[in-house]
C-alpha positions in Angstrom: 57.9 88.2 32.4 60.2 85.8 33.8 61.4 86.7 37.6 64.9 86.6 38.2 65.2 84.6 42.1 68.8 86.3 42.6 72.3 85.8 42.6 73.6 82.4 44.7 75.1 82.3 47.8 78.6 81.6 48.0 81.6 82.2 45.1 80.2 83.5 42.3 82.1 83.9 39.0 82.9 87.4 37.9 82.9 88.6 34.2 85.7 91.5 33.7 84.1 94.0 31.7 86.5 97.1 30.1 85.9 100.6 31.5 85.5 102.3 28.6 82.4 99.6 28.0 80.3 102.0 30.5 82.4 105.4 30.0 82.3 105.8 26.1 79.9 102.8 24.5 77.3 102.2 26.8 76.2 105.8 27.0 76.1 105.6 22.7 74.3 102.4 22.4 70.2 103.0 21.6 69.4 99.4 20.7 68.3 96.8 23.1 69.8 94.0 21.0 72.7 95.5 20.4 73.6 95.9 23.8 72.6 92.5 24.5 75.2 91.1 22.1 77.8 93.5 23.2 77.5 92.2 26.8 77.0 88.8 25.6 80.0 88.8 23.7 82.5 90.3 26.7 81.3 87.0 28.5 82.2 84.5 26.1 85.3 86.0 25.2 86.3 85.9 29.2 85.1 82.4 29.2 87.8 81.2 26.3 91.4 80.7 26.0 94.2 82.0 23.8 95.7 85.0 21.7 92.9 85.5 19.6 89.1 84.9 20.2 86.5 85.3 18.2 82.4 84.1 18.0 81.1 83.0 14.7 77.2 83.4 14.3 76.8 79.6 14.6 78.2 80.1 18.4 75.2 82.3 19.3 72.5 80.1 17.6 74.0 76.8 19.7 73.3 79.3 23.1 69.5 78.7 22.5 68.8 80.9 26.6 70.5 83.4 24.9 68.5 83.2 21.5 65.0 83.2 23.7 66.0 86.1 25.1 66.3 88.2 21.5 63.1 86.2 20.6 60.8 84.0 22.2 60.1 82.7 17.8 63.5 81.2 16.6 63.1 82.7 12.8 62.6 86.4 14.3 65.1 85.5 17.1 68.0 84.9 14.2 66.6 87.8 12.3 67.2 90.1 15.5 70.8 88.5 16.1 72.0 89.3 12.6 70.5 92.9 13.4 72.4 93.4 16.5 75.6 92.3 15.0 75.1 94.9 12.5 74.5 97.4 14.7 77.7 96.5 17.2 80.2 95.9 13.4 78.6 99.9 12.5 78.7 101.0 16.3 82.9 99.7 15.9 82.8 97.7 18.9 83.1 94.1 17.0 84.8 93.6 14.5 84.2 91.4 11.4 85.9 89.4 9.1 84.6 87.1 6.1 86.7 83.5 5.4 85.7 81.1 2.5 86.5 77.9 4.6 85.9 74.5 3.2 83.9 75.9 0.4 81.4 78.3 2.4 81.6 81.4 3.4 82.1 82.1 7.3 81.8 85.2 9.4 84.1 85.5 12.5 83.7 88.5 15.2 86.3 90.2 17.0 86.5 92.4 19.9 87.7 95.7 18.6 90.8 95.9 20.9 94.4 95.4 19.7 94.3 91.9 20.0 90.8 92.0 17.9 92.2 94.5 15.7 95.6 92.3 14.9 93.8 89.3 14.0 91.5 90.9 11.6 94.8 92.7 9.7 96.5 89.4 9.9 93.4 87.8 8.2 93.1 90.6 5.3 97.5 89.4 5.0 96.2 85.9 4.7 98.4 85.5 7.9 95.6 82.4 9.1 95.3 78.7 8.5 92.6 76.1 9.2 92.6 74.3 12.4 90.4 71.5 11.5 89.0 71.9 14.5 85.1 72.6 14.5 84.9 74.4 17.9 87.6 76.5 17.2 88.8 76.5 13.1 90.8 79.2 12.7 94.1 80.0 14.0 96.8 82.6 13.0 100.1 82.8 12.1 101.8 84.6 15.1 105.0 87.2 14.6 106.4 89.2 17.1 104.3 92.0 18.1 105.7 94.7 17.0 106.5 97.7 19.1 102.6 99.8 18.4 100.7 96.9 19.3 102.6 96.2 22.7 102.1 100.6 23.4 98.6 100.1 23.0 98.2 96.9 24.8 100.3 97.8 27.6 100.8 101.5 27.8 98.1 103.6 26.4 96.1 105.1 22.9 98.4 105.8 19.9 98.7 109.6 18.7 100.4 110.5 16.1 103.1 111.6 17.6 103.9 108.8 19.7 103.5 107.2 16.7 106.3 108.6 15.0 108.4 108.1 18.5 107.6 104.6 18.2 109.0 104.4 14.4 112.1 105.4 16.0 112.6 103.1 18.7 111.3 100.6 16.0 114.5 101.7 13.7 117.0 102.0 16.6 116.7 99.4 19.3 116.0 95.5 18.6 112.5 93.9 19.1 113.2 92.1 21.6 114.4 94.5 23.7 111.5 96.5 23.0 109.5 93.6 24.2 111.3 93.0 27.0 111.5 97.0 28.1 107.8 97.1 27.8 107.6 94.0 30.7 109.7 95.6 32.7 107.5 98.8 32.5 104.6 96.7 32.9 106.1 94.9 36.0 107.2 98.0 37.8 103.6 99.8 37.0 105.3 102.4 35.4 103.1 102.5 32.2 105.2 105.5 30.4 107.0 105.5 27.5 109.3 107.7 28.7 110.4 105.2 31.7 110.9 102.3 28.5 112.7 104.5 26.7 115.0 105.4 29.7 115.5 101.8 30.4 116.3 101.2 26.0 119.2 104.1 26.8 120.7 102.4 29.7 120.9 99.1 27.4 122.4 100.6 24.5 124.7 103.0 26.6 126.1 100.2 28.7 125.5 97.1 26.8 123.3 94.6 27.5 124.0 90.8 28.2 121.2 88.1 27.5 120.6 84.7 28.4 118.0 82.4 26.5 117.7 81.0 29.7 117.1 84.3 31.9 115.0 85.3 34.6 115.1 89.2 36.3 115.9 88.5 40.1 114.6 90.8 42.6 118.1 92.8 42.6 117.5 92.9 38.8 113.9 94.5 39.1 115.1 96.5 42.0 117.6 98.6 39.2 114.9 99.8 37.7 113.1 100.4 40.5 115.9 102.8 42.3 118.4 104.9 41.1 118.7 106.3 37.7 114.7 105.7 37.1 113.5 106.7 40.3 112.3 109.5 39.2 110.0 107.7 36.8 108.2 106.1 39.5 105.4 107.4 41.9 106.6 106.6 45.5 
């Protein structure tokens, strides 16, 4: 067994890990590879750029520390890889899609998050394209997120009957106000629905005048700060 001499003095880099990794998955997971990949996988993700990310199989193989430690033999080592993945795709904490690109057949993993979750309905929509690019060959065909995605990315877990709330506000306001009420929500820290539905009111009740070219000032962000949604924030 390989000591480990400890961590470096000075900076070190941090890899942000979701809390629901320890609260809800980690106490689930029963398989050492498994968990392995799972933590492997938060790192690289942090490590890349862009919307979407994903990890192909090919990405693990080219880490070959990472391989050694599934398997000190590289045929078992791949064997064990392919099992872990199975294991985190059944488990539901990657996701997988399957792509026929330049005549083969290619298998891309995705975070299951609403990011992961998006590009993997996009794919099975045929919402993609081919980069060309071998580090990174597949891109997607971006719309405007529509108003579940940004609750779930910014404000909290979909029920059903936010859900139908959220069909609503889909039906009455424009998307880009919905967009833009889910910032300001975000900006203020006032991650309610009720507060961006207050601020979609005010809008429609007293108009609304936009600017290609705007930017909230601090009076701006302070009107939703005081007054009529004061009561919406925690003081």
């Amino acid at each position: 067994m390989n000591t480990f001499r400890g961590f470096p003095e000075g900076k070190v880099r941090f890899t942000s890990i979701p809390e629901p990794f320890f609260s809800e998955l980690l106490p689930e997971i029963d398989h050492l590879g498994e968990l392995k990949v799972t933590i492997y996988v938060l790192w690289r993700f942090n490590q890349m750029e862009g919307t979407f990310r994903y990890l192909r199989r090919a990405n693990f193989l080219e880490d070959p520390a990472f391989m050694r430690g599934l398997n000190e033999n590289p045929k078992d080592a791949e064997a064990q890889l392919d099992e872990a993945l199975e294991h985190c795709v059944k488990r539901g904490s990657l996701l997988k899609a399957n792509l026929e690109m330049e005549g083969s057949q290619e298998i891309f993993y995705f975070l299951n998050s609403p990011k992961g979750r998006a590009a993997v309905q996009a794919i099975a929509r045929g919402e993609w394209r081919s980069t060309g690019d071998p580090l990174t060959p597949l891109d997607f065909i971006q719309e405007q997120p529509n108003i579940f995605r940004l609750y779930e990315e910014h404000i909290g877990l979909l029920t059903p009957m936010i859900a139908e709330t959220l069909r609503e506000a889909e039906n009455t306001y424009p998307a880009r106000w919905l967009e833009d009420a889910v910032r300001l929500a975000v900006e203020n820290n006032v991650r309610r629905w009720s507060y961006v539905e207050a601020i979609l009111r005010r809008w429609q009740e007293g108009g609304r005048y936009d600017r290609e070219d705007r930017r909230d000032t601090e009076k701006d962000r302070r009107r939703y700060v005081e007054g009529e949604f004061s009561d919406f924030i925690e003081h």
